[in-house]
N, CA, C and O of each residue as an XYZ file, in Angstrom:
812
protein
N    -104.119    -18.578     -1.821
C    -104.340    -17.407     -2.682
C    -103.021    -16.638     -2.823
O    -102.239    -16.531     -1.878
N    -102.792    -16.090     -4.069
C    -101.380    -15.492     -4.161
C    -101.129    -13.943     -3.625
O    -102.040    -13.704     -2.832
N    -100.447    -13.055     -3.720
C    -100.328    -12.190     -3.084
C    -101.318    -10.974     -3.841
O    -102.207    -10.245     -3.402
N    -100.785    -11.121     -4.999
C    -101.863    -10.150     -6.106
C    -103.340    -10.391     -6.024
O    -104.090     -9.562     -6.539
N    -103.908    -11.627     -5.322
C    -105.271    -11.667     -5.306
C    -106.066    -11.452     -3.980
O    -107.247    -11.183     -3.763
N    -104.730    -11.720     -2.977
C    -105.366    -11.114     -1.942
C    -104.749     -9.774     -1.988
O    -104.715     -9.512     -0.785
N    -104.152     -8.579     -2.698
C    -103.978     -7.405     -2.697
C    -105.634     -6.840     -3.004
O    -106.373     -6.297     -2.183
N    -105.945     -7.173     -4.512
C    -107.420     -7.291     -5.024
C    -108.060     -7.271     -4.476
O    -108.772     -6.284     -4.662
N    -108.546     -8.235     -3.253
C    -109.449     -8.019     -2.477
C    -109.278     -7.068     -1.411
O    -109.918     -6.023     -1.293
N    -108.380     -7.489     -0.643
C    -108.121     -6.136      0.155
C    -108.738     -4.889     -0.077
O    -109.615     -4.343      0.593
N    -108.029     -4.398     -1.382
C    -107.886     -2.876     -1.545
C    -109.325     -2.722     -2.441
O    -109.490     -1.611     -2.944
N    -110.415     -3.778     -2.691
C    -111.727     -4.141     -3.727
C    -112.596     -2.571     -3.208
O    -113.283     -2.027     -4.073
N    -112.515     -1.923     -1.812
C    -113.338     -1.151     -1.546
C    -112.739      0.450     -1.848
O    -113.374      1.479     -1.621
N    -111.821      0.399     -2.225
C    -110.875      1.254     -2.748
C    -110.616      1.897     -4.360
O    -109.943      2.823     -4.812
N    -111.574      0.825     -4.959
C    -111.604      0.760     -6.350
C    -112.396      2.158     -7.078
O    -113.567      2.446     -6.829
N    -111.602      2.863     -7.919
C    -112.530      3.919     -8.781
C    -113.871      3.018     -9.270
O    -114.056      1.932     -9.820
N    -114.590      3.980     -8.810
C    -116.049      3.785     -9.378
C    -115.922      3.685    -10.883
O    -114.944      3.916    -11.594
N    -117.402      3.202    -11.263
C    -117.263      2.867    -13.063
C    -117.543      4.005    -13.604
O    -117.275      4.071    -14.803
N    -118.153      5.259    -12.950
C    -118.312      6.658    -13.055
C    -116.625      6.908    -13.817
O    -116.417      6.896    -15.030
N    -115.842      7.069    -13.013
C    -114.143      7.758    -12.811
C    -113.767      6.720    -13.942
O    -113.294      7.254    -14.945
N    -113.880      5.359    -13.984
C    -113.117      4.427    -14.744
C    -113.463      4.862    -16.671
O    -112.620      4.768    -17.563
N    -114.874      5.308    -16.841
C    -115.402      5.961    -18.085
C    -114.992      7.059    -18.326
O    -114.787      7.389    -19.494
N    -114.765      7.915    -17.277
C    -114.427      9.519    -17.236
C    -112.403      9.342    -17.759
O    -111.739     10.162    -18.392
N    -111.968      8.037    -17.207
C    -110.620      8.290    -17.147
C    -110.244      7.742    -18.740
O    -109.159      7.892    -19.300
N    -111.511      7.038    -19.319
C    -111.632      6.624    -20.867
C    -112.039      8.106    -21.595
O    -111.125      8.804    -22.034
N    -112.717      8.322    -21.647
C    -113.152      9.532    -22.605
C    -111.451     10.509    -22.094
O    -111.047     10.837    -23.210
N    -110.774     10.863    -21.433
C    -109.928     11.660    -21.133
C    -108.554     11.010    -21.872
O    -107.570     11.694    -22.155
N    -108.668      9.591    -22.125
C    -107.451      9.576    -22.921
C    -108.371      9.086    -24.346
O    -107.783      8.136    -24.861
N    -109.362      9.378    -24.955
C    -109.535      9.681    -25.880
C    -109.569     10.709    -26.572
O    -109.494     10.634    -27.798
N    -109.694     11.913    -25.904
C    -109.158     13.372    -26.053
C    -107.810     13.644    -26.288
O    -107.618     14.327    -27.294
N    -106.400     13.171    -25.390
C    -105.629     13.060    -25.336
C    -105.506     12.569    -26.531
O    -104.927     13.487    -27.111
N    -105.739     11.318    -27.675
C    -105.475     10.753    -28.319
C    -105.977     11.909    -29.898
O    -105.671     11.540    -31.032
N    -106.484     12.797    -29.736
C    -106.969     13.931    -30.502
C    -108.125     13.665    -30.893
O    -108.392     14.220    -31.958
N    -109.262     12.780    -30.295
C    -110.356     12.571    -30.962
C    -111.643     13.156    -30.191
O    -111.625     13.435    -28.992
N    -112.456     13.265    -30.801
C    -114.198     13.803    -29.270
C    -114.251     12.425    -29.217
O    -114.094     11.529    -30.047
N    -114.577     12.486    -27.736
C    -115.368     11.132    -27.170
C    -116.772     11.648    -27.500
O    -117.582     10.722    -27.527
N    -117.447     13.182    -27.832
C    -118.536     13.070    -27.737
C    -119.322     12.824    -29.526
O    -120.419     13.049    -30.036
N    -118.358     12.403    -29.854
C    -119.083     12.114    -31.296
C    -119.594     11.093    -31.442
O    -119.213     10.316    -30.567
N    -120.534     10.501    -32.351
C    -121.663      9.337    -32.425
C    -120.737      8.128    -32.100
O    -120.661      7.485    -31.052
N    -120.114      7.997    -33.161
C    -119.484      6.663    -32.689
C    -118.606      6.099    -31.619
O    -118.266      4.927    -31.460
N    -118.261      7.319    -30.812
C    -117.211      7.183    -29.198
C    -118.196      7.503    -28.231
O    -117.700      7.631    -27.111
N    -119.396      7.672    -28.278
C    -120.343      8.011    -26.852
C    -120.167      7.072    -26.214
O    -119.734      7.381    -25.104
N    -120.358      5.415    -26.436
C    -120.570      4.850    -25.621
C    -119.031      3.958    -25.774
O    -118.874      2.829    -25.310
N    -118.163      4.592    -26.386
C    -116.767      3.335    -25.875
C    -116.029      3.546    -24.726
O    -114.907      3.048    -24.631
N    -116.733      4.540    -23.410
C    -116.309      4.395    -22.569
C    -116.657      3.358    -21.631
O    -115.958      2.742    -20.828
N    -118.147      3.282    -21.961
C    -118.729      2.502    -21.264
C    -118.279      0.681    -21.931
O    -118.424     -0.432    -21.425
N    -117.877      1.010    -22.862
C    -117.562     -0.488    -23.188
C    -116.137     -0.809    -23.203
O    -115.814     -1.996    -23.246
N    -115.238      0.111    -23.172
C    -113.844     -0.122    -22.465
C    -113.868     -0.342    -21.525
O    -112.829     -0.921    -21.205
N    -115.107     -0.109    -20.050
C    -114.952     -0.442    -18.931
C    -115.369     -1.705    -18.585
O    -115.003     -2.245    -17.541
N    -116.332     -2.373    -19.624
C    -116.718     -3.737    -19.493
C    -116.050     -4.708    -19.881
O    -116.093     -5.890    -19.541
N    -115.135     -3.933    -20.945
C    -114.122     -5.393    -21.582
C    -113.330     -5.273    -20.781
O    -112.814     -6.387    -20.689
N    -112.639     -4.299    -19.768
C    -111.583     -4.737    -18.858
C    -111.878     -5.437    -18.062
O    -111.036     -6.242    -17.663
N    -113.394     -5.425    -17.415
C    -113.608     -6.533    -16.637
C    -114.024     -7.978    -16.711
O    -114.282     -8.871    -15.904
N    -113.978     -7.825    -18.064
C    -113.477     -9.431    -18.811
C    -112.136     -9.542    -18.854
O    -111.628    -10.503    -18.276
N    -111.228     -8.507    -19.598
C    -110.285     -9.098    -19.767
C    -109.164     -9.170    -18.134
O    -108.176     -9.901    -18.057
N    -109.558     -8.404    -17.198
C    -109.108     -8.440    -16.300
C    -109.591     -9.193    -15.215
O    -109.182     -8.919    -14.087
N    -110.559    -10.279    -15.422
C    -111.360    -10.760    -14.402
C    -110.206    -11.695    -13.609
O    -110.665    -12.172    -12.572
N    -109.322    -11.925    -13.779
C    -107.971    -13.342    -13.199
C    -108.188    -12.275    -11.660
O    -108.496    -12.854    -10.618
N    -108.025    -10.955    -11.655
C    -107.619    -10.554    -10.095
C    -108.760    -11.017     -9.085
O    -109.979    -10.951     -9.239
N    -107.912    -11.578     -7.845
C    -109.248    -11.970     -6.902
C    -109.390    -13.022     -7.122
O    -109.790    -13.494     -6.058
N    -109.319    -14.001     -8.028
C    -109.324    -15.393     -8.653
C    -108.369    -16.243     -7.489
O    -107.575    -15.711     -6.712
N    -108.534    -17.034     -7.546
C    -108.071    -18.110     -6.143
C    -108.251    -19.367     -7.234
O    -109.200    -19.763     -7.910
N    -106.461    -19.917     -7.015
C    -106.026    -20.851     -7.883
C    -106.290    -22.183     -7.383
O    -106.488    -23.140     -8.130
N    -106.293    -22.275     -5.547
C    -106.308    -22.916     -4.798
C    -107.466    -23.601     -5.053
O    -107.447    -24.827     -5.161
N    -108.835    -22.731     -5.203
C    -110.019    -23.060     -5.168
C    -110.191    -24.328     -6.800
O    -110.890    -25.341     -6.842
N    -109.333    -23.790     -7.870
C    -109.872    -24.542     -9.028
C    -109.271    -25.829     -8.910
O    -109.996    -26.779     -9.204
N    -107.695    -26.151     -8.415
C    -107.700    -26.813     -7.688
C    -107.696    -28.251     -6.868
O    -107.125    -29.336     -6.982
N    -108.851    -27.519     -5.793
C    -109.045    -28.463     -4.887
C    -109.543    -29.335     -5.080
O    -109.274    -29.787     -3.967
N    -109.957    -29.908     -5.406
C    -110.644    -31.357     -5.829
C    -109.420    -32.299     -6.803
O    -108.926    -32.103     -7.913
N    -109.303    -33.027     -6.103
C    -108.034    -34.073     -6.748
C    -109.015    -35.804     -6.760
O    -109.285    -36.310     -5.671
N    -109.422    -36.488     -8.026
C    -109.399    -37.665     -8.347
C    -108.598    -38.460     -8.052
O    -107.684    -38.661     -8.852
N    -108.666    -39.606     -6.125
C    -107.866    -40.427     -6.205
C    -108.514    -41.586     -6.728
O    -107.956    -42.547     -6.199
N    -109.416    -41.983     -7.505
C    -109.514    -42.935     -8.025
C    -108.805    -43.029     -9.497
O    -109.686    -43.344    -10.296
N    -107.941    -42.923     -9.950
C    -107.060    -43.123    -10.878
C    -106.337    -44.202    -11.167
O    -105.385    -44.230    -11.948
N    -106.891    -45.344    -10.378
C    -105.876    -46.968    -10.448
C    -104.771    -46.703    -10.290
O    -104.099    -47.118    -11.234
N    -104.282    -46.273     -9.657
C    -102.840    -45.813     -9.125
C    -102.003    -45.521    -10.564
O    -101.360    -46.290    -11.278
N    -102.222    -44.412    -10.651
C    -101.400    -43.962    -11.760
C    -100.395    -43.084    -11.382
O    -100.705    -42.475    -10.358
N     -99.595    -42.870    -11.710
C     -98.114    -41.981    -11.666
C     -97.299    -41.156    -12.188
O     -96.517    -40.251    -11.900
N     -97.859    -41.941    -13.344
C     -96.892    -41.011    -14.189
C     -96.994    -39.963    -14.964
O     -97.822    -39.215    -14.446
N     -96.616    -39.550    -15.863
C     -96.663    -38.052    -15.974
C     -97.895    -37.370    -17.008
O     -98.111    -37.536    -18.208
N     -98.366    -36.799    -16.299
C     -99.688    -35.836    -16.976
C     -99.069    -34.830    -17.825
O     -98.264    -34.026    -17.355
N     -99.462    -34.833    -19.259
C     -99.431    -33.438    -20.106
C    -100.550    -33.157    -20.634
O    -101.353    -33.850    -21.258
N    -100.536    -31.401    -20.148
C    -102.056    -30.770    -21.061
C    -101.633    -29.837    -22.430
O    -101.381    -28.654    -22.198
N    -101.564    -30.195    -23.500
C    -100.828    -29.228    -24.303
C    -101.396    -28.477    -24.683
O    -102.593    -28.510    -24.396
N    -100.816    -27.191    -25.677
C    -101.488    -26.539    -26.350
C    -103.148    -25.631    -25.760
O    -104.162    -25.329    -26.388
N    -102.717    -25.422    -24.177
C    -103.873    -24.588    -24.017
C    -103.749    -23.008    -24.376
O    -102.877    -22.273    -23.913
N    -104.572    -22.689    -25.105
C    -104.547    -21.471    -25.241
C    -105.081    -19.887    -24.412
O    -106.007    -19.711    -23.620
N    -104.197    -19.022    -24.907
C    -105.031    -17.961    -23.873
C    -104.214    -16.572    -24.558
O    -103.346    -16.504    -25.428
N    -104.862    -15.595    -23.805
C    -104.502    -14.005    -24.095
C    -104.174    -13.229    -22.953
O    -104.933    -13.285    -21.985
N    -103.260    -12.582    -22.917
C    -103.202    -11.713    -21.631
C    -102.600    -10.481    -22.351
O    -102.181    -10.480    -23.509
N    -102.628     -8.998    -21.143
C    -101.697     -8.237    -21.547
C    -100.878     -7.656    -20.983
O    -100.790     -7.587    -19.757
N    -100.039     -7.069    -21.894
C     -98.419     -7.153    -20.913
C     -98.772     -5.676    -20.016
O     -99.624     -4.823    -20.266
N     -97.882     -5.733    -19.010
C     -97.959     -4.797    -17.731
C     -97.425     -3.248    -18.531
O     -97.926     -2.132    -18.389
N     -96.333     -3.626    -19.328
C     -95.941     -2.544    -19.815
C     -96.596     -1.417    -20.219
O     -96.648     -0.317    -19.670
N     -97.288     -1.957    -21.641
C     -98.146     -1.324    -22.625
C     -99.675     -1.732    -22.439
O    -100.394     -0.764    -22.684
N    -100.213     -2.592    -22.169
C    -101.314     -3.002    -22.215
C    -101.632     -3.632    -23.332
O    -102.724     -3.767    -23.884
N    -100.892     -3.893    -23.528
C    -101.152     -4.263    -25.203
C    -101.028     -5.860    -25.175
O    -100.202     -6.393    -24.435
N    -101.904     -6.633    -26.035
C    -102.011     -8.413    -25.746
C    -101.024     -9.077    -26.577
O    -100.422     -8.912    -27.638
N    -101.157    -10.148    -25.333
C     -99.744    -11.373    -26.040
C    -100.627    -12.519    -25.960
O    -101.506    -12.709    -25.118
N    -100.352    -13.131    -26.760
C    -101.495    -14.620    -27.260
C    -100.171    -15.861    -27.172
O     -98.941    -15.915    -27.155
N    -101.018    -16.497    -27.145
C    -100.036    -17.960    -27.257
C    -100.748    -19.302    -26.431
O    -101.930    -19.368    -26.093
N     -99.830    -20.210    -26.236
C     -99.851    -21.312    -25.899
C     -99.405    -22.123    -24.412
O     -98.310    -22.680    -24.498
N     -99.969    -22.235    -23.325
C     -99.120    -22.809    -22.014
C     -99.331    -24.388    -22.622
O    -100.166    -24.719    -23.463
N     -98.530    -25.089    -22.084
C     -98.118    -26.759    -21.829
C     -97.528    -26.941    -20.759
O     -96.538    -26.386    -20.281
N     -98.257    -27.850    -20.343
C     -98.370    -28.240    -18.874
C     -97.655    -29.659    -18.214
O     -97.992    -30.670    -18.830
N     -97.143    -29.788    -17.580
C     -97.102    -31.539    -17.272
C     -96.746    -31.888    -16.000
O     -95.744    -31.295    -15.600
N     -97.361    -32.842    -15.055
C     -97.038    -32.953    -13.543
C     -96.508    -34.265    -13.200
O     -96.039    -34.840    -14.182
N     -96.434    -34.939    -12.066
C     -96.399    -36.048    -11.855
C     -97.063    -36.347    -10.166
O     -96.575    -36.198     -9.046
N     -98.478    -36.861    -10.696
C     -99.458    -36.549     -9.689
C     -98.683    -37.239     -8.503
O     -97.729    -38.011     -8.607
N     -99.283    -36.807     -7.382
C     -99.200    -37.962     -6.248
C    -100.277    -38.086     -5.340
O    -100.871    -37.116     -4.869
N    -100.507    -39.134     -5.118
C    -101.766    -39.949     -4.762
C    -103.341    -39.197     -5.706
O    -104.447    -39.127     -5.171
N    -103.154    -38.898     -6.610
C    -104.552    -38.277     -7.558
C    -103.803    -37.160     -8.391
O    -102.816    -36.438     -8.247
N    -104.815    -37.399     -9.365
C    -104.984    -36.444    -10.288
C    -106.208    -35.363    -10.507
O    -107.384    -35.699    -10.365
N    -105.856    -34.196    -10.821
C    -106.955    -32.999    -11.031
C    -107.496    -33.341    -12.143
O    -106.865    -33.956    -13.002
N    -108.561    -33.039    -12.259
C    -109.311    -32.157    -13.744
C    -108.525    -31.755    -14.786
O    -107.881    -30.727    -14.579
N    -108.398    -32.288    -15.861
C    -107.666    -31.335    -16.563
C    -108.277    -30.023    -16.878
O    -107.352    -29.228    -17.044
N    -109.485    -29.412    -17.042
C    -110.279    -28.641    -17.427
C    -109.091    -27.408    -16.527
O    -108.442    -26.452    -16.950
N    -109.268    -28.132    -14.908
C    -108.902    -26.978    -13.666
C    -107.541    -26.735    -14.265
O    -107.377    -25.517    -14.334
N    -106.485    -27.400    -14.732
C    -105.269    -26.704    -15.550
C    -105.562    -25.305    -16.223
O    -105.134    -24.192    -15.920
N    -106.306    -25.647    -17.093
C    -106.653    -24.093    -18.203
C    -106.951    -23.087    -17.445
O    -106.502    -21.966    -17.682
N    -107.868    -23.379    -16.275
C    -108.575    -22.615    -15.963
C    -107.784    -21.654    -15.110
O    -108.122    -20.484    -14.932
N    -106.361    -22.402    -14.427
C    -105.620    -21.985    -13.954
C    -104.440    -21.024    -14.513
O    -103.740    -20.390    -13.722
N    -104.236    -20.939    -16.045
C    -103.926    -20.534    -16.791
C    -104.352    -19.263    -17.126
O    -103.661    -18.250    -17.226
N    -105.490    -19.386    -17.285
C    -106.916    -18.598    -17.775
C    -107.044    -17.272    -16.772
O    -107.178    -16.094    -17.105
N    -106.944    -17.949    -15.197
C    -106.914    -16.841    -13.925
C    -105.983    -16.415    -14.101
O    -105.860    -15.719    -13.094
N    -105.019    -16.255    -14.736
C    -103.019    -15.812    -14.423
C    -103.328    -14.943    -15.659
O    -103.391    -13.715    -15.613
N    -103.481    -15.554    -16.574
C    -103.416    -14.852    -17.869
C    -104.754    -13.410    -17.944
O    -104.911    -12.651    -18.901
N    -105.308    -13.404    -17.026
C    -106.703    -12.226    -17.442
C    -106.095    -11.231    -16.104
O    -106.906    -10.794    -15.287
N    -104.787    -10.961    -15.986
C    -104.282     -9.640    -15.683
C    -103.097     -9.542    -16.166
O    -102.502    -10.347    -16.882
N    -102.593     -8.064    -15.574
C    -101.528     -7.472    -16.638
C    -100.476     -8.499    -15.688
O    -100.258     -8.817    -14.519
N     -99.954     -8.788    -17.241
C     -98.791     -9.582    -16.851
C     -97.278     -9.534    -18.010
O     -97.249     -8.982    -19.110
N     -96.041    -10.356    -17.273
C     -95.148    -10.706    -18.215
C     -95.153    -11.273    -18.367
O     -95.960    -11.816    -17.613
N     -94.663    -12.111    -19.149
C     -94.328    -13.651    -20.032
C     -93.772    -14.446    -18.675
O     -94.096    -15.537    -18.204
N     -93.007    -13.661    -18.333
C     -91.719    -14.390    -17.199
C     -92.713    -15.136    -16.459
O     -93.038    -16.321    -16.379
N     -93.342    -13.302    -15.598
C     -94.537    -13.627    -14.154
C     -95.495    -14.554    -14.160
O     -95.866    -15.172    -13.162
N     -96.008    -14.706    -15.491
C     -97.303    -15.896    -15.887
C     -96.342    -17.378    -15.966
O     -96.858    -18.402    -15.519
N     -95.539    -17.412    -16.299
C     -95.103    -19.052    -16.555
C     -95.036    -19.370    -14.590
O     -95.574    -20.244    -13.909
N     -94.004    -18.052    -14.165
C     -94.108    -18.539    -12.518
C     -95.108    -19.003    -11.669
O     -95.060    -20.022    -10.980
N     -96.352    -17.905    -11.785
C     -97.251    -17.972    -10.961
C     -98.151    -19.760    -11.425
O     -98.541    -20.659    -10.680
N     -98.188    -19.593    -13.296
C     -99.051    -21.221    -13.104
C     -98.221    -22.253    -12.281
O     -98.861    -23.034    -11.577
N     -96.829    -22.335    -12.298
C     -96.012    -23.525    -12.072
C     -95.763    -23.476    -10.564
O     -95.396    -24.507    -10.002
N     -95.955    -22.244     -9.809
C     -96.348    -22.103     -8.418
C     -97.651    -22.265     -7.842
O     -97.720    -22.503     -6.636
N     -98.961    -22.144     -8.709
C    -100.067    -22.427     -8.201
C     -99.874    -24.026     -8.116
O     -99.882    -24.733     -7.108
N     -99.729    -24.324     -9.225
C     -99.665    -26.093     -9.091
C     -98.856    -26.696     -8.226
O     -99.458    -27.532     -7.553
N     -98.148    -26.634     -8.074
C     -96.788    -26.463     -6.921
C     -97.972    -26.704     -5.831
O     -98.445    -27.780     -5.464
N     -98.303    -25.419     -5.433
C     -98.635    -25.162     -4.051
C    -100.284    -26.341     -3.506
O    -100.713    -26.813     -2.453
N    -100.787    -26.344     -5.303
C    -102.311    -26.510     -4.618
C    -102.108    -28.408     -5.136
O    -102.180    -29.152     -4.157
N    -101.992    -28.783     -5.836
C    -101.697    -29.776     -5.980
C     -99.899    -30.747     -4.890
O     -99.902    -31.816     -4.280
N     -99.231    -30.187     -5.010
C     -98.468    -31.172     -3.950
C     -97.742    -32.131     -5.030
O     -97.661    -33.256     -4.538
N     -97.097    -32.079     -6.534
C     -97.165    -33.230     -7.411
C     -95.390    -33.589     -6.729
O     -94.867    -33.190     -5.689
N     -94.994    -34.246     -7.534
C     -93.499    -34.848     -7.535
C     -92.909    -34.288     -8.566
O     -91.930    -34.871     -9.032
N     -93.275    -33.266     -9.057
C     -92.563    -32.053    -10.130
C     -93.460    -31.680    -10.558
O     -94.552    -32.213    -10.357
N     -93.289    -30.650    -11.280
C     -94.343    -30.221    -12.397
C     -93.487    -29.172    -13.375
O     -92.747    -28.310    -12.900
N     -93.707    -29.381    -14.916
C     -93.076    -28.697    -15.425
C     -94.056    -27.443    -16.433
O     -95.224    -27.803    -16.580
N     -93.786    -26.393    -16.948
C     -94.348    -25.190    -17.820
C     -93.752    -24.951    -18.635
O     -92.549    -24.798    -18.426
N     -94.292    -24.792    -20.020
C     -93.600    -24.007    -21.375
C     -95.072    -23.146    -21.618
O     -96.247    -23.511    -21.658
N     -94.479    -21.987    -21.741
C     -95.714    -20.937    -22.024
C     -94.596    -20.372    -23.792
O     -93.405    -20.059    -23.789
N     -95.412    -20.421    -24.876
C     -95.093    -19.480    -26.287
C     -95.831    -18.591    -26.391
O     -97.022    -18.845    -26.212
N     -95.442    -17.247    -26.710
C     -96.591    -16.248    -26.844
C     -95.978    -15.388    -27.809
O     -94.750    -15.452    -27.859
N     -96.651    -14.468    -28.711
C     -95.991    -13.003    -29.573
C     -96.973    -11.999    -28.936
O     -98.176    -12.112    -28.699
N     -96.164    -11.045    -28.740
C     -96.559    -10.131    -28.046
C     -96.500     -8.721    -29.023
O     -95.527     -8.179    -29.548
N     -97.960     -8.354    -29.046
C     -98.181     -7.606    -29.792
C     -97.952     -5.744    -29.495
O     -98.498     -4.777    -30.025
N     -96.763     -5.861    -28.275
C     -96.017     -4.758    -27.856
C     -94.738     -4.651    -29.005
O     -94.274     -3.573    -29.376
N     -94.375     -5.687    -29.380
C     -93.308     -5.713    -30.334
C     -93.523     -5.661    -31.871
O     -92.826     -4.982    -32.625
N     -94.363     -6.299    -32.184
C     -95.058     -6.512    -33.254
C     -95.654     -5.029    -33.751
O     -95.263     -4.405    -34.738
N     -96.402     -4.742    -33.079
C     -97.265     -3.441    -33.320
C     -96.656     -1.929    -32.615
O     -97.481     -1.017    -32.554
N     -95.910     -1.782    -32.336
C     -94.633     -0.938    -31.887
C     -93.259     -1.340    -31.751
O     -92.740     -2.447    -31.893
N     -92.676      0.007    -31.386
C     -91.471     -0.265    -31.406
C     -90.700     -0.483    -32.171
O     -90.450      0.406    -32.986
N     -89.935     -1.857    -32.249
C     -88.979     -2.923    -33.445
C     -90.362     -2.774    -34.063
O     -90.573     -1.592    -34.333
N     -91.170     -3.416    -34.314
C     -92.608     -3.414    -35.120
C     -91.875     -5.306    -36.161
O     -91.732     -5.584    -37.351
N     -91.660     -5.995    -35.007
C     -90.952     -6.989    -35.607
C     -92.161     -8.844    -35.338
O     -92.242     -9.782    -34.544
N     -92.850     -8.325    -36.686
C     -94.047     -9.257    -36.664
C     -93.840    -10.581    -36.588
O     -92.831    -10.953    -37.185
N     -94.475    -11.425    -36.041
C     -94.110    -13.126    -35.798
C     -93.396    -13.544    -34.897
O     -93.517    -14.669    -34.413
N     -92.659    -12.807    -34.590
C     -91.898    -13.209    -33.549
C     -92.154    -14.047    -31.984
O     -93.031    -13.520    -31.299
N     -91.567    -15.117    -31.455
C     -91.803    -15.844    -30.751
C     -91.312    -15.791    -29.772
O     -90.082    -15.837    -29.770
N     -92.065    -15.663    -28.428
C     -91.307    -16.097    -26.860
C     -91.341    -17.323    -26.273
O     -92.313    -18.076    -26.335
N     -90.303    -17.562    -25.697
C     -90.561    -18.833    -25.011
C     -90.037    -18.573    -23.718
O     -89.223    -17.684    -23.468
N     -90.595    -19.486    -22.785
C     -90.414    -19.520    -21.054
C     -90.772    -21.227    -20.721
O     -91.681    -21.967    -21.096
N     -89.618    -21.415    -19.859
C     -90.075    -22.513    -19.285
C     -90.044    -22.402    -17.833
O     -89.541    -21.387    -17.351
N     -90.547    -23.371    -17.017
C     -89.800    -23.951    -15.074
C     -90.056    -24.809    -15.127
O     -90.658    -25.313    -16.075
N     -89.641    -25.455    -13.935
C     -89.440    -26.773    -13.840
C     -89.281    -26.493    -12.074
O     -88.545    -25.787    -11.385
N     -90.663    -27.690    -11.734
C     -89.921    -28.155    -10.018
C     -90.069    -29.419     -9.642
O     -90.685    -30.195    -10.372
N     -89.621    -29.758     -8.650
C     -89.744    -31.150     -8.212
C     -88.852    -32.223     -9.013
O     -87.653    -32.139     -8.748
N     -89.145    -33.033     -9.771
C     -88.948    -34.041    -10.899
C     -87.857    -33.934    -11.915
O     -86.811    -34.534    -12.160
N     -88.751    -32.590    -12.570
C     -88.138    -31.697    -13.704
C     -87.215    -30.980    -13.709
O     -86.607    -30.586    -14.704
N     -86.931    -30.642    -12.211
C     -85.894    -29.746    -12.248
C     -84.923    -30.133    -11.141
O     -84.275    -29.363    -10.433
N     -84.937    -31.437    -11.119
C     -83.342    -32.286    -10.592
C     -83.243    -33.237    -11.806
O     -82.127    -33.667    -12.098
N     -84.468    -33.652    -12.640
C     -83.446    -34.903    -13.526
C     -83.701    -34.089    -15.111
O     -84.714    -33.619    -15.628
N     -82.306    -34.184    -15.555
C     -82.318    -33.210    -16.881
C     -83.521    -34.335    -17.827
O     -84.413    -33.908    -18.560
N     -83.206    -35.919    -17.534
C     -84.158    -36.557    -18.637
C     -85.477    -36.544    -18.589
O     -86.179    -36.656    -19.594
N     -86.182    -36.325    -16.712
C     -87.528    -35.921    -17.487
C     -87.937    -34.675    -17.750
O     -89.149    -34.552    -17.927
N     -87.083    -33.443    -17.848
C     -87.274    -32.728    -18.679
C     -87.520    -32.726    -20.042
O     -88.271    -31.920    -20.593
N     -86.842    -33.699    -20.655
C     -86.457    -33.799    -22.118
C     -87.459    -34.289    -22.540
O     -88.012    -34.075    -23.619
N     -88.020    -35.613    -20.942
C     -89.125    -36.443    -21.796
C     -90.565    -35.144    -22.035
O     -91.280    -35.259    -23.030
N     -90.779    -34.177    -21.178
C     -91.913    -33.281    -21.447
C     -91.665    -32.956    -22.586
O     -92.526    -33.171    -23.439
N     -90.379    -32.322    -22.967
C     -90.134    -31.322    -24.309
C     -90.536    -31.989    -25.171
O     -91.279    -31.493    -26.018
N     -90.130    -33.445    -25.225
C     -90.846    -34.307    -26.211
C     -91.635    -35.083    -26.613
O     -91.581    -35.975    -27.459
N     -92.679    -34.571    -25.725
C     -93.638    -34.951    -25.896
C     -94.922    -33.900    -26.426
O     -96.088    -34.076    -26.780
N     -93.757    -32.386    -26.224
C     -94.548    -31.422    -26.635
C     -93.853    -31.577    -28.165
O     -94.645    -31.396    -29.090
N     -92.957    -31.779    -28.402
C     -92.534    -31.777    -30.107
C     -93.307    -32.811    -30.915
O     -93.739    -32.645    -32.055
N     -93.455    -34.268    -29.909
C     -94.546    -35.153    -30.984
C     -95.959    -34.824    -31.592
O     -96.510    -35.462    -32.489
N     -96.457    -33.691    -30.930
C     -97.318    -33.262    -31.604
C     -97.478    -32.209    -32.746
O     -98.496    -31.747    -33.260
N     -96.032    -31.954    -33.004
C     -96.050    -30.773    -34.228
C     -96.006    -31.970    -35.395
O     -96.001    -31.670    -36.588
């Protein structure tokens, strides 16, 4: 479990009630110059507090757990796994505000292979708290790292982040990219190249 999820639990009994978490919604809707007590804001406190706990459900999440289960019946296979194009949403630590995009994945199992499903899902836990672009490419390419054991594993996460787009520069379309690389990927420059291109054969 990573450090942020056992912080989560730890400190879980510590947590503002959903009382304070609604009260601390209606207070920056005031702030924002509007009544929370008018027809149509009565109840968006109560539903700002439910979508955060969707969109924030990754804390407490245990990467280890999705995981654990490794397929060694694979006929001895080796070579290199790519999951492309999984998608997801998170939002940035800064603003709160969401960045969308794309992780691509690729390992080089040893003795078994996971689920691909448990990839996304691993994605999915990283990406449903506040995060950076940077921190999310680390933490997937360290969960896998840690819970799998492969002979490298490499990450490209693309995302636009709608902190830039919708403030600020207000500079729409715009694209991030992040990669890592361990094991494999990040002593031989060529199978790096071979992931990259295998993520380009599909455009």
């Amino acid at each position: 479990m990573d450090d942020v999820a056992k912080f989560a639990k730890a400190t879980a009994s510590a947590r503002p009630t959903r009382q304070e978490a609604e009260s601390a919604v209606r207070t920056l809707l005031a702030w924002a110059g509007d009544n929370p007590q008018r027809e149509g804001l009565v109840d968006t406190p109560r539903r700002v507090v439910e979508a955060y706990e969707e969109l924030f459900g990754g804390y407490g999440a245990d990467p280890d757990e999705a995981l654990a289960r490794v397929f060694r019946d694979v006929d001895g296979y080796e070579d290199i796994v790519v999951v492309r194009d999984i998608p997801f949403v998170s939002h940035c630590e800064h603003h709160i505000a969401p960045f969308f995009g794309k992780a691509h994945i690729g390992y080089y199992p040893r003795g078994g292979a996971v689920g691909l499903s448990k990839l996304a899902r691993v994605v999915e836990m990283f990406a449903r708290r506040l995060q950076t672009q940077e921190a999310l490419t680390s933490q997937i390419i360290e969960a896998i790292q840690s819970g799998l054991n492969p002979r490298g594993v490499a990450v490209m996460v693309e995302a636009e982040h709608t902190c830039m787009s919708m403030r600020g520069v207000k500079k729409d379309g715009a694209s991030t990219v992040t990669t890592r690389f361990t094991g494999l990927f990040q002593t031989d420059r060529e199978e790096q190249r071979r992931f990259l291109d295998l993520l380009r054969s599909a455009r």
